[in-house]
C-alpha positions as CSV (number, residue, x, y, z in Angstrom):
1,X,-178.6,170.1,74.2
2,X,-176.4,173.2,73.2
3,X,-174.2,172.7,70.0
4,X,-171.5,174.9,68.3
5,X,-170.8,174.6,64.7
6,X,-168.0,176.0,62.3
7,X,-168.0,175.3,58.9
8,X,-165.8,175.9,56.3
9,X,-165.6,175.8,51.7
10,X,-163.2,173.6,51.1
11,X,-161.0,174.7,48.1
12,X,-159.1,171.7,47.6
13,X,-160.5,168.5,48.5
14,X,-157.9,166.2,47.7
15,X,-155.9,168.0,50.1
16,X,-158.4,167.5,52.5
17,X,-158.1,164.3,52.5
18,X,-154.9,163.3,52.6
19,X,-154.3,165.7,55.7
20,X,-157.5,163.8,57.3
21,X,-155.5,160.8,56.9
22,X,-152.3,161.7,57.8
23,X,-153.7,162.7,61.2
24,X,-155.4,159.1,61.3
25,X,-158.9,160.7,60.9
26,X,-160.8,157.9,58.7
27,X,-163.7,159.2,57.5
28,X,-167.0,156.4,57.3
29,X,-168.5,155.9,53.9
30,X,-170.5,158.5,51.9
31,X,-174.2,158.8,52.6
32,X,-177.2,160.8,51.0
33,X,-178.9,163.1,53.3
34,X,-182.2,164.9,51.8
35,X,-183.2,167.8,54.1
36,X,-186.0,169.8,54.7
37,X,-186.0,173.2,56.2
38,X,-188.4,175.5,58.1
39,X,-189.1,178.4,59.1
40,X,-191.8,179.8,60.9
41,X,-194.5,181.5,59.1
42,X,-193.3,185.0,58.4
43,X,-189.8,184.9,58.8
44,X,-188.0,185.6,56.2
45,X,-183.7,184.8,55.5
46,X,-183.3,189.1,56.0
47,X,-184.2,188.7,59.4
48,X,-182.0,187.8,62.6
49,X,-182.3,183.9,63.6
50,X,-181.3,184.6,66.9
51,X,-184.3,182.7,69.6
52,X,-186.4,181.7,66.7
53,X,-186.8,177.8,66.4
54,X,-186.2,176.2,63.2
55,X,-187.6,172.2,62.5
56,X,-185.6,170.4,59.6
57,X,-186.6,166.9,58.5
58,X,-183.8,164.7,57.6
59,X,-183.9,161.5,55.5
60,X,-180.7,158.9,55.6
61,X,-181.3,155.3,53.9
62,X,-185.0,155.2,54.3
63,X,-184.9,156.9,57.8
64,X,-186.4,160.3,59.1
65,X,-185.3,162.3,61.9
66,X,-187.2,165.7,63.2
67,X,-184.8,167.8,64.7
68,X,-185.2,172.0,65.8
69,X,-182.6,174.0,66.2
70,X,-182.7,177.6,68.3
71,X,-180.1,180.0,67.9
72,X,-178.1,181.3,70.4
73,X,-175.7,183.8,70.1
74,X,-175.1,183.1,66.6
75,X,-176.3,181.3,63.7
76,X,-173.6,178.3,64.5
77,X,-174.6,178.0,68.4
78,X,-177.8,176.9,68.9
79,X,-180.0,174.7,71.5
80,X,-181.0,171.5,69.8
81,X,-183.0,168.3,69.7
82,X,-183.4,165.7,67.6
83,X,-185.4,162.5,67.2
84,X,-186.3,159.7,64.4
85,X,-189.9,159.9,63.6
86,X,-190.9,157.1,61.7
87,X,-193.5,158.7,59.1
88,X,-192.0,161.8,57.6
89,X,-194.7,163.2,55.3
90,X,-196.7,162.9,58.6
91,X,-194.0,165.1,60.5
92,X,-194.3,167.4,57.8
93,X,-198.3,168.0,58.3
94,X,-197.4,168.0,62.1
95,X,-194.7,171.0,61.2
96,X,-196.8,172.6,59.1
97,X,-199.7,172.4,61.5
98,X,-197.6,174.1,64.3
99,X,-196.7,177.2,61.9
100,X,-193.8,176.4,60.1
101,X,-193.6,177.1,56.5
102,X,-191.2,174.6,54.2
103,X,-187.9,177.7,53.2
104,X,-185.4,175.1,51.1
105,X,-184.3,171.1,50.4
106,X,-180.5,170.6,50.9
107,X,-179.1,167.6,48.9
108,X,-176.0,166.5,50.3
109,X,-173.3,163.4,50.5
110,X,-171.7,163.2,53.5
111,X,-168.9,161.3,54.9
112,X,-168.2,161.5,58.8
113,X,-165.7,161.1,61.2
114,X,-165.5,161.6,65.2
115,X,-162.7,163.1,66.8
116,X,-163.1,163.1,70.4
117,X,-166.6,164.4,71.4
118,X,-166.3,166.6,67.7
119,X,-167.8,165.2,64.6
120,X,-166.4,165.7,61.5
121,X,-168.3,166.5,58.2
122,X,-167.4,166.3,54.7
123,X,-170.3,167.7,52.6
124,X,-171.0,167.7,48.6
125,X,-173.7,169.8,48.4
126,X,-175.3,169.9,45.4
127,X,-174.0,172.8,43.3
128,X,-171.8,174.3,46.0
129,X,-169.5,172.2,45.9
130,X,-167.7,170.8,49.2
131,X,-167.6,171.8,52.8
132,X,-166.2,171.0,56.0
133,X,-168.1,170.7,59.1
134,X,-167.0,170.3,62.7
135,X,-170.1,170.5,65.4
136,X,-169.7,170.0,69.0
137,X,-171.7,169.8,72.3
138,X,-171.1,172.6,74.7
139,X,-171.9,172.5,78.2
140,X,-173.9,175.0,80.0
141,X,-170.9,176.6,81.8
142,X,-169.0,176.7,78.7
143,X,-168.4,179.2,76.1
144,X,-170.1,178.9,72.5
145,X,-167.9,181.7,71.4
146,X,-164.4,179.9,72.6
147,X,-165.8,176.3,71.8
148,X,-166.2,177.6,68.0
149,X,-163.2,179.3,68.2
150,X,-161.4,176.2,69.2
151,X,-162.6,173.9,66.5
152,X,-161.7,176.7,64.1
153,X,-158.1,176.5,65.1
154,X,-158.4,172.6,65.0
155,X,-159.2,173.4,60.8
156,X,-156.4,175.9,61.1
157,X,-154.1,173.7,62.0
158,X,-154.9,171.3,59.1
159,X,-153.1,173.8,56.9
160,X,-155.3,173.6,54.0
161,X,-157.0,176.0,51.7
162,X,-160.8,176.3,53.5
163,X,-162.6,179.7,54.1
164,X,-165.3,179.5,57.1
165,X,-168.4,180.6,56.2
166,X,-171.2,181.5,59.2
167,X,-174.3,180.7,56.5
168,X,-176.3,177.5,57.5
169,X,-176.5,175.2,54.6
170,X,-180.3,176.5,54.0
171,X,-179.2,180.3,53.5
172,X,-176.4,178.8,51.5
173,X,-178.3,177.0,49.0
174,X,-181.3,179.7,49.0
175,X,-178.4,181.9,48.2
176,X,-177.5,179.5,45.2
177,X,-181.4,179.1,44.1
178,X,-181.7,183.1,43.8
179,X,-178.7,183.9,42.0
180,X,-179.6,181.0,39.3
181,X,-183.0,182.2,38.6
């Protein structure tokens, strides 16, 4: 499946949410989500992402999911899959195994919303503070450029103080890790 992806640092959450819910966008309950990232051996954050697949291991509630990502055209378009796996320290050999080296854990709380076929993210990472995150599927025939750019005038159109960021979450937080060492 393709996907697009914009995200955005949200200065003011409150505002955030009241706008959310004065456009009747409920967001579901917060949830923990402890990620693993991947690279493949050799790659390092300096070089382009672009082709290269990336696994991630996900855990929600006592449940895994495996999922690899390929960017596109960007960092924020990428093909992707995505399955549960029911042992995760046995995905992990299995990732490791296949030449993937573990790059950063991302600690987040999430709340979630759909809006149409987009879902809606609201992300505490730890230490970052919050983001917004709107991710979409994008059909072959479509553009990844124009769906990205649609879903940022979506945020535009909230009228609150965000600034859109193209870093993943794991660049993001390996970002945070070197500058507190």
């Amino acid at each position: 499946m393709r996907e697009v992806k914009v995200k955005f640092h949200v200065r003011d959450r409150e505002a955030l949410f009241l706008v959310l819910k004065a456009r009747g966008i409920e967001l579901g309950e917060p949830f923990f989500q402890d990620d693993q990232a991947y690279a493949p051996d050799r790659w390092t954050f300096d070089d382009s992402r672009l082709g290269v697949s990336f696994p991630r291991l996900r855990t929600i509630n006592d449940r895994h999911f495996f999922a690899l990502k390929q960017p596109t055209i960007n960092a924020q378009a990428y093909v992707a899959y995505e399955t549960e796996v029911a042992d995760r320290d046995q995905m992990h050999q299995a990732i490791l195994n296949m030449g993937f080296c573990p790059t950063v854990r991302v600690a987040k709380t999430r709340r979630m919303a759909n809006v149409g076929n987009v879902s809606l993210c609201v992300d505490e990472l730890d230490s970052l503070g919050m983001f917004l995150e709107l991710d979409c599927p994008v059909s072959a025939h479509q553009s990844a450029v124009a769906a990205q750019e649609a879903l940022n005038d979506f945020v535009a159109s909230l009228g609150i103080d965000v600034m859109r960021t193209e870093e993943t979450c794991d660049s993001l937080v390996r970002t945070a890790q070197l500058r507190a060492a």
